[in-house]
C-alpha positions in Angstrom: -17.9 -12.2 -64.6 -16.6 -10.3 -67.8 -15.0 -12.3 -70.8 -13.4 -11.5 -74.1 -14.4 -12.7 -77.7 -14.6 -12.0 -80.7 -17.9 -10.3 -82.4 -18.2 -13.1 -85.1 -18.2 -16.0 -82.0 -20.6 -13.9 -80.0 -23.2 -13.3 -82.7 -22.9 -17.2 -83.8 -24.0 -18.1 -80.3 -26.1 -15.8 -79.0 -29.9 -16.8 -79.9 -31.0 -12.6 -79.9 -29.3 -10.4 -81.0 -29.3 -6.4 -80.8 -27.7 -3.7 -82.0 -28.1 -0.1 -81.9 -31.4 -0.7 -80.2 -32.9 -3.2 -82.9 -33.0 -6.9 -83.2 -30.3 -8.4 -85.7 -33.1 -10.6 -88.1 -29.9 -11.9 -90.4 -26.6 -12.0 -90.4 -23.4 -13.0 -92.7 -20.2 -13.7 -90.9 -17.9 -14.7 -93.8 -14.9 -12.8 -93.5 -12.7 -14.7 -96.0 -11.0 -13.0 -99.7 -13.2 -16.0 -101.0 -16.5 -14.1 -99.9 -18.5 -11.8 -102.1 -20.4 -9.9 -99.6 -18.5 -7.9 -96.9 -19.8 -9.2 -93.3 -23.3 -7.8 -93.0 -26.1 -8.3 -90.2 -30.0 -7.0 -91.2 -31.5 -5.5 -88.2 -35.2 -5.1 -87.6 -36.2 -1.6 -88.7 -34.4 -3.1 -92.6 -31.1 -1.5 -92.1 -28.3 -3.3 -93.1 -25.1 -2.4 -91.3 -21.6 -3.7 -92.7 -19.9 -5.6 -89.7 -15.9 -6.0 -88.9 -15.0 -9.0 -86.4 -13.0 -7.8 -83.4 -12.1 -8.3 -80.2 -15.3 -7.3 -77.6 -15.7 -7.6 -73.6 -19.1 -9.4 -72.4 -20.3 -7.9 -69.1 -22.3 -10.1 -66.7 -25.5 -9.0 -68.3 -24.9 -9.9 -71.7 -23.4 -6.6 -72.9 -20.7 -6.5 -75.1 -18.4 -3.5 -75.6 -15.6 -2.9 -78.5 
């Protein structure tokens, strides 16, 4: 069974994370004019990659897709 989301939700409650092949290790999810970083998760190999929240589909395996 496939379900909708949003990318901020699903990366609050998952407990692992990947993306692009490589763990998330942290991750900032504030989204508000009040914040001073742009939404951010640090994946394993030390890339940071800047983050929007949208709308994703999660497969029955855990997959999401944008």
């Amino acid at each position: 069974m496939s379900f909708k989301t949003t990318l901020f939700r699903a990366l609050e409650a998952a407990d692992t994370s990947f993306c692009n092949g490589q763990r998330v290790v942290s991750k900032l999810l504030d989204a508000s004019p009040e914040a001073l970083l742009k939404p951010y998760v640090d994946l394993a190999d030390e890339t940071t990659l800047e983050i929007q929240d949208i709308v994703i589909l999660v497969d029955d395996e855990g997959r999401a897709y944008g």
